[in-house]
N, C-alpha and C positions, 0 to 999 in steps of 0.2 A: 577540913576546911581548906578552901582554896587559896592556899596563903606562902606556900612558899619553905615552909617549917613542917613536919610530923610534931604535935606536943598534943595537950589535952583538947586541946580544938578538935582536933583528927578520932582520939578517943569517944570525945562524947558522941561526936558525928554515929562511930560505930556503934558505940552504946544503943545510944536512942534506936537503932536496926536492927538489934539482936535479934538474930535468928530468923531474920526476914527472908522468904524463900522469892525465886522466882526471878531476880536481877538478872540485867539484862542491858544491852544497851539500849535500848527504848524507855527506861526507866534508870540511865546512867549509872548502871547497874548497885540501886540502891542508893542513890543521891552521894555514888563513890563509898558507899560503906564495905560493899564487896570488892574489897582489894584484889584479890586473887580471881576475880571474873569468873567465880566458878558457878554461879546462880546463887549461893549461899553465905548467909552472913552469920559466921560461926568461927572457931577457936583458930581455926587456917589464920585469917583475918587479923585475929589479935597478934597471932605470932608475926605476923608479916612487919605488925603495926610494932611491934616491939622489936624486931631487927633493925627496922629503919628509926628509932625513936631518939628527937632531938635533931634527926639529920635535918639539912637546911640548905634549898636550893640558892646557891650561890655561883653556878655556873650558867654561861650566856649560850644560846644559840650556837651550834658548831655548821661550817665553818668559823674562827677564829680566831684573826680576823675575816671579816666579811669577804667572799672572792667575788670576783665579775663573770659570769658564765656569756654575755656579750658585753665588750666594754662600748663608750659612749661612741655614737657613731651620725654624722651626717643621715637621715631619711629624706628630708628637705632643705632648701635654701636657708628657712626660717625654723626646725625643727631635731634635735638631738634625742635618738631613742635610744636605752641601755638595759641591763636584764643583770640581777643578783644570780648568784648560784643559790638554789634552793638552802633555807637555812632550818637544821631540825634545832627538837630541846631535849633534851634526855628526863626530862621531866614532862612533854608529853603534852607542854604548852604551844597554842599558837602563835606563830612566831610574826614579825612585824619587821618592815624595810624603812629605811630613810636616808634618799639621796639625796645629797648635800651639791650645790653649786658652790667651788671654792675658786674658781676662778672664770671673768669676767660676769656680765652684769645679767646670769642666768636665776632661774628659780628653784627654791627647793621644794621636794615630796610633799615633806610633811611627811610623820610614822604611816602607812598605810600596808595595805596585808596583800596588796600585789607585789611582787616582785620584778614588774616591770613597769620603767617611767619613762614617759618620754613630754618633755620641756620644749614647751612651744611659745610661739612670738620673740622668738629672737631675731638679734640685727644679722644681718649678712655679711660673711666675709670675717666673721668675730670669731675666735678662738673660746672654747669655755673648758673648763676640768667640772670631772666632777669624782663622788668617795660614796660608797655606799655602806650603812652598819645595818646590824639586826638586832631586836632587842624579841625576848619573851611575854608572856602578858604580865609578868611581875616584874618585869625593870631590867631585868639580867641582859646587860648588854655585850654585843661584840667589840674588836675594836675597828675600828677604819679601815676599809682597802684599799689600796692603793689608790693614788688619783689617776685619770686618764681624760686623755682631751681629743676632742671633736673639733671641726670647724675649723677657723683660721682665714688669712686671710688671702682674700684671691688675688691670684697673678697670671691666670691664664685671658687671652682676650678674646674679643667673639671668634666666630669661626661658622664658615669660611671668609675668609676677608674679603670684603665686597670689591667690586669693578665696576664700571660703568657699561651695562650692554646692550643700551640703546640711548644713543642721541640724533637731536634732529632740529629744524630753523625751519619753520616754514613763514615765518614772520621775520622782515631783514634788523628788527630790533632786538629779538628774544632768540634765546636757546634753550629748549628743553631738554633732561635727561632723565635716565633711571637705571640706581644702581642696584645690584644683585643683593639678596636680604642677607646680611647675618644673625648667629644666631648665639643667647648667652641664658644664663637663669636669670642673672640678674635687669634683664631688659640693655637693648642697644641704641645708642644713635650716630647717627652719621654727619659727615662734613666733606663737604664738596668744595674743591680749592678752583680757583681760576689760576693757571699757572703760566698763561700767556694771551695778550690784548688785555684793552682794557678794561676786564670784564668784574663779576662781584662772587666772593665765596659765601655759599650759604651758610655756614655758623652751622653748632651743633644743633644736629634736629632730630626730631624722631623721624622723621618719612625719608625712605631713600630715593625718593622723588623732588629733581628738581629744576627750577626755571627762572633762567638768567634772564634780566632783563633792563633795558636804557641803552643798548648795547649797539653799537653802528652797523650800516649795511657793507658788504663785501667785505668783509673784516675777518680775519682768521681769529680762533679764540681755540683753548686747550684750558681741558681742566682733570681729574684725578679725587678721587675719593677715597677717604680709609675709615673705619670705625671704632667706638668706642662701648666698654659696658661701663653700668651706672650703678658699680661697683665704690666702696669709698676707692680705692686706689686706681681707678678710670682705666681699665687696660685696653692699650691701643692697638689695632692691626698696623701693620706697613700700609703704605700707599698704594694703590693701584696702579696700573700701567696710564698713563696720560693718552685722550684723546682730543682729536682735532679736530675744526669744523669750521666750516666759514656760513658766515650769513649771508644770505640772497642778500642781490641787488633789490633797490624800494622797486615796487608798483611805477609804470609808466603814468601817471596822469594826467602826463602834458600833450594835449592834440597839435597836431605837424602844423604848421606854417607853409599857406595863412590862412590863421584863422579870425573870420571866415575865409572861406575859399572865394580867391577872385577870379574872372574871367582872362583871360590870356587874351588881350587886345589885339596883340600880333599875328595872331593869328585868323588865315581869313577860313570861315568856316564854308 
């Protein structure tokens, strides 16, 4: 009987098969009465069963404790994959995995007979551990492996830090610009300072596109952008180099004087 113990469980099992020929693994060689896998369920059999009789599986899956053959590792921004070292039983049971989140707000396996897990929908930029054990199909367990950790949190900022590489007025009230993209996992945005006249910063935004506007004709204005990711700890680039610009003069719309045109009296035609 599949129980863990050799006792009279194991004997009757063999009883009731006396002498059964023909086992086989296709027929689990005699419903396990043929202990010795030889096709035959006969005296071999009993000896085997009385050498081992009363023994009682009491040991867990080896390695133990459980080792890491890959420990926890970043796949994705939002995803940590890990791999047990294959775990045997010397008793010839299948064996079973369960990784544990022991640290921050991850999730566990659950017992299951893959040896590899990977814990998905996490926050970004979060640190997590994790322990992996093994148990047999009778309970017999490992102990804990070590913990190890994944993840953590970010400090690097986008990249390449953006610049402004085209600006332009063709209207004497606005200024338009556009700065170079950068680039992060966790998504970026941008902020465009006015750093001279009296012009307006655009606030954090996602479009590295922007257009200053209310802003006076012939007027010099200078502005600089840097960026940020959307990271909980917002990591910033430096500042760009500062550019300058002046806005046209308005539109002429005033016709010469006088208007209307008058005739020149004085003159004799």
């Amino acid at each position: 009987a599949y129980d863990g113990v050799i006792n009279f469980h194991d004997f009757a099992l063999l009883a009731e098969r006396w002498l059964n020929e023909g086992c086989s693994e296709t027929n689990i060689w005699c419903q396990g009465a043929d202990i010795t896998s030889d096709t035959y369920v006969d005296m071999r059999d009993i000896a085997f069963l009385a050498d081992c009789w009363l023994v009682e599986d009491t040991s867990a899956p080896v390695p133990d404790p459980s080792r890491w053959q890959a420990e926890p590792n970043l796949i994705s921004v939002t995803s940590i994959s890990m791999i047990a070292e294959t775990a045997t039983d010397a008793w010839g049971w299948d064996v079973e995995y369960y990784f544990e989140c022991v640290f921050g707000d991850g999730h566990d396996s659950g017992w299951q007979e893959n040896r590899a897990y990977t814990d998905t929908d996490l926050a970004y930029g979060v640190e997590y551990g994790y322990r992996v054990k093994a148990r047999d199909k009778i309970g017999n367990e490992t102990e804990w492996s070590p913990i190890r950790y994944a993840g953590g949190a970010d400090t690097t900022p986008p990249a390449p830090a953006p610049y402004i590489e085209s600006i332009g007025s063709v209207l004497p009230n606005s200024i338009s610009m556009i700065a170079t993209t950068a680039y992060d996992d966790s998504d970026v945005e941008y902020y465009i300072e006015n750093t001279s006249g009296d012009g307006h910063d655009s606030g954090w935004q996602d479009d590295p596109n922007y257009t200053d506007v209310g802003l006076d004709p012939n007027t010099s204005y200078s502005y600089r952008v840097k960026a940020r990711d959307k990271s909980p700890a917002q990591n910033e680039t430096d500042w760009s180099e500062t550019v300058t610009i002046f806005t046209p003069l308005p539109l002429d719309l005033i016709a010469p004087d006088p208007n209307p045109m008058e005739w020149d009296l004085t003159v004799d035609p």
